[in-house]
C-alpha positions, -999 to +999 in steps of 0.1 A: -174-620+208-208-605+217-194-571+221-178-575+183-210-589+166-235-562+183-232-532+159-231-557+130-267-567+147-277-534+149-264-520+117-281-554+099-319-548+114-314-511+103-305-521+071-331-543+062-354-522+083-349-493+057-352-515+025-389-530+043-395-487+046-382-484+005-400-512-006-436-496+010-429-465-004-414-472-036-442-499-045-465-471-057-503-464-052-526-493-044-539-508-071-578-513-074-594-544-066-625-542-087-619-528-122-641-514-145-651-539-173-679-519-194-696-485-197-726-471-217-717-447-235-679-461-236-647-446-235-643-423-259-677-428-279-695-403-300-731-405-297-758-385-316-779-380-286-776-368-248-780-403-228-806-403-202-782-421-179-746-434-174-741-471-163-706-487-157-704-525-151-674-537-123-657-569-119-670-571-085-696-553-061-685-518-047-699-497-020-713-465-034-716-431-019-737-396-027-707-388-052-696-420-065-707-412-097-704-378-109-710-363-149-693-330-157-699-311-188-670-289-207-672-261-184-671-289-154-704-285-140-721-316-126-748-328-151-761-359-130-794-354-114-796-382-083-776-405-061-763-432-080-783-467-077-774-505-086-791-518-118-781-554-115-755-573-097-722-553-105-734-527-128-746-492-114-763-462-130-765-423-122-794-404-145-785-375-161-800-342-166-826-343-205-816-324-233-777-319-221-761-301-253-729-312-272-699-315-266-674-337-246-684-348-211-665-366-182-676-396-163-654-395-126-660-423-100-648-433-066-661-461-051-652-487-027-644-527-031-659-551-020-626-562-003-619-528+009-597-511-014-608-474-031-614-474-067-610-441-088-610-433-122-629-412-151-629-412-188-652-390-215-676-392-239-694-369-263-725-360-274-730-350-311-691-345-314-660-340-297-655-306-278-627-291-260-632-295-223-620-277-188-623-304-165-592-317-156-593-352-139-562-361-120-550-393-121-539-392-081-563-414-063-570-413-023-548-437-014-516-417-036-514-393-008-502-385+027-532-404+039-531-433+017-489-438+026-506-435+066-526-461+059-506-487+042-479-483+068-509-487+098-518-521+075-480-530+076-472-528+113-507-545+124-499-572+104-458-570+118-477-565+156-502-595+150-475-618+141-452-608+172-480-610+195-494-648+187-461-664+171-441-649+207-470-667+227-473-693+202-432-698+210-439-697+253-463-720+249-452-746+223-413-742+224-398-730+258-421-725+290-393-712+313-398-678+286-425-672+305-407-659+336-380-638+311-386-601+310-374-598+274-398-622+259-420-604+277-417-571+265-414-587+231-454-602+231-468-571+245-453-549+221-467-571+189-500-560+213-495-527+215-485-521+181-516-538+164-537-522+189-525-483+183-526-497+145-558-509+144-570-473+161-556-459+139-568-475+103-602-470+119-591-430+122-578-433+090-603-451+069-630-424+061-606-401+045-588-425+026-618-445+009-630-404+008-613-374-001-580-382+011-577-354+031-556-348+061-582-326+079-611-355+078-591-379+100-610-372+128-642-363+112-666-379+134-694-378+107-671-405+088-659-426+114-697-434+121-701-439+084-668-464+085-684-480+115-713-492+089-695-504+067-677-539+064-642-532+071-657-508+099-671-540+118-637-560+113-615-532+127-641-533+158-639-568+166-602-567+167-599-544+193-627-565+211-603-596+204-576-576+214-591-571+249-592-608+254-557-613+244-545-590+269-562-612+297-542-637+280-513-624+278-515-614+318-525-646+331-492-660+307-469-637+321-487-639+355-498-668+372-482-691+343-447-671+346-445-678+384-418-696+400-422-728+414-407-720+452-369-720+463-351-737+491-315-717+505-289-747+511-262-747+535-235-730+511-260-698+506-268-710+467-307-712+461-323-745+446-357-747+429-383-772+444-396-797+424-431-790+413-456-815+437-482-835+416-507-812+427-493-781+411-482-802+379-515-812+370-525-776+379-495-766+355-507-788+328-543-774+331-535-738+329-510-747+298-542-766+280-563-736+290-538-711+278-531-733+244-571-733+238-576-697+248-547-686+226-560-704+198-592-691+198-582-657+200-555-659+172-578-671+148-603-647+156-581-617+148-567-636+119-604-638+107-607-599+112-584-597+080-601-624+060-637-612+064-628-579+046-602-585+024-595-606-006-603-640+008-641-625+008-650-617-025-645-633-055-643-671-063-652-700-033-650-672-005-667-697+016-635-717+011-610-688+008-617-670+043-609-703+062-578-711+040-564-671+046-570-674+085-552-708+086-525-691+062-523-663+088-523-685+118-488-704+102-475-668+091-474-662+130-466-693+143-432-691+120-418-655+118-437-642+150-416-673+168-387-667+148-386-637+161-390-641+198-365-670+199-340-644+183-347-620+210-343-652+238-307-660+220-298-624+224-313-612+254-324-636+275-308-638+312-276-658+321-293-682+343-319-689+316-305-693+284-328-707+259-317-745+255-313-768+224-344-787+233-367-752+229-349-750+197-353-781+186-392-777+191-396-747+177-378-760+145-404-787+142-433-759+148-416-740+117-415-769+096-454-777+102-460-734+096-435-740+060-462-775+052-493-753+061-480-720+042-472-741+012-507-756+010-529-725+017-504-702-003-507-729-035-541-720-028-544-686-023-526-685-057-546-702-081-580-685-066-564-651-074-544-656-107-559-686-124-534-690-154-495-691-152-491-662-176-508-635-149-476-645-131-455-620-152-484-604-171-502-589-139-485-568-109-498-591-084-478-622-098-449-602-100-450-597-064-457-630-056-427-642-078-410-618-055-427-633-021-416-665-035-382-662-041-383-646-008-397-678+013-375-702-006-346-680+007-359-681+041-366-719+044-328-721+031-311-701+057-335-718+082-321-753+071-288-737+083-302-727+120-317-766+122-277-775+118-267-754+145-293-764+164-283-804+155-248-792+173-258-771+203-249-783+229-275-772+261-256-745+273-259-756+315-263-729+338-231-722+362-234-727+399-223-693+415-208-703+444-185-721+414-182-693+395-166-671+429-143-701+435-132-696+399-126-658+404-112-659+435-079-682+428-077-663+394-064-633+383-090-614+369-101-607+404-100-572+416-118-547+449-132-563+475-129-600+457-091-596+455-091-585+492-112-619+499-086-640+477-054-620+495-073-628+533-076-666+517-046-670+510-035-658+541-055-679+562-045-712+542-008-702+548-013-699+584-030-734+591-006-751+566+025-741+594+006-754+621+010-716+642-016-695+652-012-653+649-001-651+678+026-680+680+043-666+652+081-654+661+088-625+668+054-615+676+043-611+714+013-630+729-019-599+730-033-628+760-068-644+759-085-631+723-116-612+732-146-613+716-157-595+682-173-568+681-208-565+660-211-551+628-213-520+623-244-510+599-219-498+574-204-533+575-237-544+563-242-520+534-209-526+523-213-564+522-244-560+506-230-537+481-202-561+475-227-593+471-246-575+445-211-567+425-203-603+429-236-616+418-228-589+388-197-604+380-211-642+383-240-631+358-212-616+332-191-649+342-220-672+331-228-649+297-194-655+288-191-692+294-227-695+273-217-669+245-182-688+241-200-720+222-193-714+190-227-738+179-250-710+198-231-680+179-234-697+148-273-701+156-279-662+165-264-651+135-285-678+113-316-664+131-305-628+128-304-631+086-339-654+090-354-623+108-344-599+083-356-617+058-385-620+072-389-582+079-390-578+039-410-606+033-441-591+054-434-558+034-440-576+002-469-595+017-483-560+025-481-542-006-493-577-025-526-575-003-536-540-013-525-547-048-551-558-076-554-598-079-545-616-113-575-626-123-593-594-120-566-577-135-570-601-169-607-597-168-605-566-169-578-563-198-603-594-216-630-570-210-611-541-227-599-563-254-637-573-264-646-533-264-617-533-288-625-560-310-659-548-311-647-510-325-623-527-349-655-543-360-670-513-369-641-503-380-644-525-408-674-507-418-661-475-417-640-472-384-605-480-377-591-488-344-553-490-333-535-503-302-494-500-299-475-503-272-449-480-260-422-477-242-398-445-241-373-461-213-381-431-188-401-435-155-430-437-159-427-444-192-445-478-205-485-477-222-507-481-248-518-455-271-548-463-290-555-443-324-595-442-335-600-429-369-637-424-382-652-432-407-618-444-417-622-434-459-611-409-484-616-375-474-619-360-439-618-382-404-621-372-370-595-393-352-591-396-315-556-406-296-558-425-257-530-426-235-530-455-210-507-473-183-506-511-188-530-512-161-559-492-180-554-460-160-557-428-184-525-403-180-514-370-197-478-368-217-463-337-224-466-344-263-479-370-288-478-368-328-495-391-356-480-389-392-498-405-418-476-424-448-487-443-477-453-457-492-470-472-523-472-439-539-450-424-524-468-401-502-462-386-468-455-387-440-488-362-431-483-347-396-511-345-374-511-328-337-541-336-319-556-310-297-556-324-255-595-327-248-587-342-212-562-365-194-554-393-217-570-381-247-563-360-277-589-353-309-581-338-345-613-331-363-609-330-403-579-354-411-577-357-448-568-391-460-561-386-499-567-417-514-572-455-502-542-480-493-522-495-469-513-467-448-482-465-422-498-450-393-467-438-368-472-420-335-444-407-318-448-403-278-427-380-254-427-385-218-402-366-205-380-338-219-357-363-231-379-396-236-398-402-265-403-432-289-425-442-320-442-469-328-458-479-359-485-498-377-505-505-407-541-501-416-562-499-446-580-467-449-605-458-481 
């Protein structure tokens, strides 16, 4: 039975391996935690004079570098003349060179969070009126590139390697001591170490270029790893490699002194019987398991805490309450899937002699449903502090992936409900005697070599005493006299019965795997933990990608803040501006946005209008081609094309569109994304 379900195992774990792998790389860029919420001069605005400095106001604070803030002129030199400084609170400032002539200029920044995360973006501006420009601002971030995919997959296996490393102990410890002692579970909890301690190396490698250029080549920049080693997230990777020096102590003295074997006793028939611990080494027993318990405790939370001091339980809304709540939240991550996972490698791997019993899994079930309780109340949490309404749970990409890590927990906790059935009908699976096991394969028929030899001489020797006749009283057979003494074993004698006792101890161990594998309660168990694994594999994928994502509420404050700039242009719109937002969508990737149409002054005669191209998350991009007609059905008159010339990526100007008389006018825009994708969308407006 084993032998059939293996390549299913195997072929499962890669599968849901490789959809964990798709779901990293197909989730797209990390989104920005802090957004941009105001600007002087704005997007977009025409002002009559050269500003003496730029300001832009964040949702939240951000770390700032030399060229955070940078100013570029049409032909794309750099018009700012100093490092850029805070003003107030969120809002930060970069002076600019006096008497800067017209045109259209670009504002690019690159900052960092305050929970960690690069922020990148630009828009323009002009001075006295729109000009064409040569600066070409791409809309790739840091974290779009090789070094940015290097990083989140470094964030994804030291979370996977935390979890393996405290929920395994956690599982020792809590569920089944005897693990202890089994190499498997072993290897197991100190691979969850070594993987979040190579990750951890390299994030801190990796975290100058990515919050920097992005560059391959500055990876091992020295210069920037003693910059990252200022910063907040710097400190956080430190401690946990300090932590993680304490938890290997831990995890030697658990697999040590812990793991060892109370001593054995050899009985009459050759089989080996544990002692029974004295009072003495109970109590020392129970000491070293309340040291180890404390110990491991301690040093869980204190990497857990190395996630929630520079991430998004920091910033933001009651941090003082959120950074407690996200360690606690990790701490029951762990103690669930990290012991999930080392009781599926004890159902699947553990040794014949010490199979894990129905007690262990009994416990463990009750540790899972305390992680569920814990992960339900912190998570509730979690969610209101970084949505705070329903509708940013399908209006916001960070509710739709926690929709997603919903559905996915629910699923989990159902399958699990499954493996607390099996484990209600396991039966302890009692380890066989191997001197009974021998018996068994001596009188059967499966014996073979040297045990089929022992059964054949057996057999003989019970025939012989059952007729009452020596060897040498049989008939026909002559007495050979007085029998002399044996002769000692030759040495080969002894290597061949020691080669033969280790095949028999082979075939007891193979004897006991099958008489353990054969209850049908334990197979139904491994395969309900198997799919509870893979789920769980998934699940931290999602869980990754949703911590580098933008939260909810930041994301709406943002749009809120966009949508008063808006207001406040169709405001003067009324007095001679006009202002337009519409939707697309052309079906193709990449395809969804907003394109905003500005017309000024909006009257009879000729208007300078401006066209914006932006993702639903406020991100500027280019499209291969966008067109406004002009229609004014009440007289019958139109449609006027207009093609706007590209001033830079996400904007388009025409200087001089004639509006011939005042009305209601259709204003359509027709979008193309793709060679084959385009739409148009429409709307009214009163112009003149």
């Amino acid at each position: 039975m084993t032998q059939t379900i293996a390549p299913r195992v195997r072929t499962l774990v890669l599968l849901l391996l490789a959809a964990a792998c798709a779901l990293l790389t197909g989730a797209g860029p990390a989104s920005a935690h802090a957004a941009v919420t105001g600007s002087d001069p704005g997007q977009g605005a025409v002002v009559d004079k050269a500003p003496a400095r730029i300001t832009l106001t964040f949702s939240e604070p951000v770390a700032l570098s030399d060229d955070s803030l940078r100013v570029l002129d049409p032909e794309g030199k750099r018009v700012d003349t100093a490092e850029p400084a805070t003003v107030s609170g969120t809002t930060y400032a970069v002076p600019l060179h006096s008497g800067l002539p017209d045109g259209t200029y670009t504002v690019a920044y690159q900052v960092v969070s305050a929970d960690s995360h690069p922020v990148a973006g630009a828009y323009t501006f002009s001075i006295g009126a729109p000009s064409k420009t040569s600066v070409s601002v791409s809309g790739q971030s840091t974290d779009d590139g090789v070094v940015g995919w290097l990083y989140g997959f470094g964030r994804y296996v030291s979370y996977a390697g935390f979890i393996v490393m405290a929920g395994g102990a956690a599982f020792v410890l809590a569920c089944w001591r005897r693990g202890s002692g089994v190499r498997p579970v072993q290897r197991f909890v100190v691979s969850g170490w070594v993987a979040l301690t190579a990750s951890t190396l390299a994030l801190l490698l990796l975290r100058g270029s990515f919050t920097g250029s992005g560059k391959v080549a500055d990876i091992f920049d020295l210069s920037l790893l003693g910059q990252v080693l200022q910063t907040k997230s710097g400190a956080a990777l430190v401690s946990r490699l300090l932590l993680l020096a304490a938890a290997a102590l831990f995890i030697a003295v658990l697999f040590g002194a812990y793991a060892r074997p109370s001593p054995t006793t050899t009985l009459t028939d050759g089989a080996s019987r544990r002692q029974p611990d004295s009072s003495e080494d109970a109590e020392q027993k129970r000491d070293l398991t309340f040291g180890l318990s404390i110990g491991g405790v301690v040093v869980a939370a204190g990497l857990a805490a190395s996630w929630a001091m520079s991430e998004h339980a920091s910033v933001g809304l009651q941090a003082g309450i959120a950074m407690p709540v996200d360690v606690l939240h990790l701490l029951a991550v762990a103690a669930w899937l990290g012991g999930l996972g080392a009781l599926l490698v004890a159902l699947y791997r553990a040794p014949a002699d010490t199979p894990v019993d129905a007690p262990a899994v009994r416990r463990f079930s009750q540790v899972a449903f305390g992680s569920v309780l814990a992960l339900i109340a912190t998570g509730t949490y979690q969610s209101w502090r970084q949505l705070g309404s329903w509708s940013a749970f399908t209006d916001t990409r960070y509710g739709q992936l926690l929709l997603a890590k919903i559905a996915l927990v629910v699923v989990l906790v159902g399958v699990a409900w499954i493996s607390r059935r099996w484990t209600g009908r396991l039966a302890q699976t009692v380890p066989v005697d191997a001197s009974a096991v021998r018996e068994k394969a001596r009188v059967g028929a499966g014996a073979d070599g040297a045990g089929e030899a022992a059964a054949v001489g057996d057999r003989d020797a019970r025939a012989e005493n059952e007729s009452g006749l020596d060897t040498d009283e049989q008939p026909g057979t002559e007495s050979a006299g007085p029998a002399e003494p044996a002769e000692p074993a030759e040495p080969a004698d002894s290597e061949r019965a020691a080669q033969l006792a280790r095949q028999q101890a082979a075939r007891d161990a193979a004897q006991q795997r099958r008489m353990r594998d054969a209850d049908p309660n334990r197979f139904g168990l491994r395969r309900s933990v198997l799919a509870e694994a893979g789920i769980a594999v998934v699940l931290l994928a999602v869980t990754t990608v949703l911590t580098q994502t933008e939260p909810g509420r930041t994301e709406q404050e943002a749009k809120a803040a966009t949508a008063a700039s808006a207001s406040s242009s169709a405001d003067e719109g009324a007095s001679g501006a006009l202002t337009l937002n519409m939707p697309f969508d052309t079906g193709g990737e990449d395809g969804k946005g907003i394109v905003t149409i500005d017309v000024d002054p909006a009257r009879v005669g000729g208007n300078e209008m401006h066209v914006y191209v932006e993702r639903p998350n406020g991100q500027a991009f280019d499209i291969p081609e966008v067109k406004v007609e002009f229609t004014l059905k009440a007289k019958d008159i139109g449609p006027l094309p207009v093609v706007p010339d590209h001033i830079a990526t996400g904007h388009w100007s025409a200087i001089g569109v004639q509006i011939p008389m005042a009305g209601d006018w259709q204003v359509d825009v027709t979008v193309r994304t793709s060679d084959i994708d385009e739409v148009t969308v429409s709307k009214n407006a009163q112009i003149g």
